[in-house]
C-alpha positions in Angstrom: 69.5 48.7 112.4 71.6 49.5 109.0 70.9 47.5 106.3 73.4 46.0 104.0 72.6 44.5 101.5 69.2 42.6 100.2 67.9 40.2 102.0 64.8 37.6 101.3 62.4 35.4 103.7 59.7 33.1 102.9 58.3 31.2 100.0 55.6 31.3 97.1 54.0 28.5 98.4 50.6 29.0 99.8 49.6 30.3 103.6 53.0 32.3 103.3 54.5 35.6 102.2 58.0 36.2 100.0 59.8 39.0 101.3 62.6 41.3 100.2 64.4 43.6 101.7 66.3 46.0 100.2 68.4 49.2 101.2 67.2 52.6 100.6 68.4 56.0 100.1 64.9 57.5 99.7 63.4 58.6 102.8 61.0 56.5 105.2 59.5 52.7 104.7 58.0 52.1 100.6 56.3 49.2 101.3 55.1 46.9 97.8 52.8 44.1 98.5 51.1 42.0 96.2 48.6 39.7 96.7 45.7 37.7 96.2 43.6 38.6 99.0 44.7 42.3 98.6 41.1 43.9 98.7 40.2 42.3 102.1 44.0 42.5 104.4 46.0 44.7 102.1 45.9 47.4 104.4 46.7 44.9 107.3 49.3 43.3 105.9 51.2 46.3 105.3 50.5 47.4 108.6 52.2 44.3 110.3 55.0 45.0 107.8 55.7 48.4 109.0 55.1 47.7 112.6 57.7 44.8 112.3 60.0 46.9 110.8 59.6 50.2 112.8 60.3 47.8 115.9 64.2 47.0 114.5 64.2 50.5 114.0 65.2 50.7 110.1 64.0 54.1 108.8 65.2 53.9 105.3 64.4 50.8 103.5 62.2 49.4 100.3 59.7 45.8 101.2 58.8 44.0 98.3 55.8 41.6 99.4 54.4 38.4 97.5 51.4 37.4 99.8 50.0 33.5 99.5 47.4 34.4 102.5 49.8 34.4 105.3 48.7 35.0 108.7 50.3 37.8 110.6 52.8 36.0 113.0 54.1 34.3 109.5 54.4 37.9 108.2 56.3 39.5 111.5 58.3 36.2 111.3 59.2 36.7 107.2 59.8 40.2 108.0 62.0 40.0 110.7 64.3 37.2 109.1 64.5 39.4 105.7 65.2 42.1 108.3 68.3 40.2 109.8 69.9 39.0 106.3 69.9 42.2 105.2 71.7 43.3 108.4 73.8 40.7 107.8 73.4 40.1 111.9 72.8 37.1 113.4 71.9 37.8 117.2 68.5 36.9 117.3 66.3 37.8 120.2 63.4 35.5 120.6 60.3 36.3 123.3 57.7 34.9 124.2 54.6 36.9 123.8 52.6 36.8 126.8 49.5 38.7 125.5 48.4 36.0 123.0 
């Protein structure tokens, strides 16, 4: 996936993550995250972050991350919409994970 231009998911509000996505021309992922519970799921968060974004294939790319103590579904989600903005693409594919 190429990203375009910035694109941003989510809210400040609590249980939930702000987003941005930004294109890059460094190499890899740079992933920023903060938040309040950093100590405890920092390294978890940004693990969900690169998974999700790995899995749209986007090699080059800057994630700014505001964490309010999201769960990781509402991070893939926030992730994954930023993602598409960005993109500036709007064919979703939605599954059903079976494994949960």
């Amino acid at each position: 996936m190429e990203l375009i231009t910035t694109g941003y998911a989510g809210t400040m509000e609590s249980n939930d993550i702000m987003i941005t996505v930004e294109p890059s021309d460094q190499d890899g992922v740079q992933v920023e995250l903060t938040s309040s519970v950093y100590q405890q799921f920092g390294k978890q968060i940004i693990a969900v972050i690169r998974e999700t974004v790995a899995s749209y294939g986007v090699e080059n790319a800057l994630i700014t991350a505001v964490d309010k103590g999201a769960l990781d579904c509402t991070v893939r989600a926030r992730v994954s919409t930023a993602l598409m903005r960005s993109a500036k693409r709007s064919d979703y594919t939605w599954e059903v994970r079976q494994d949960v």
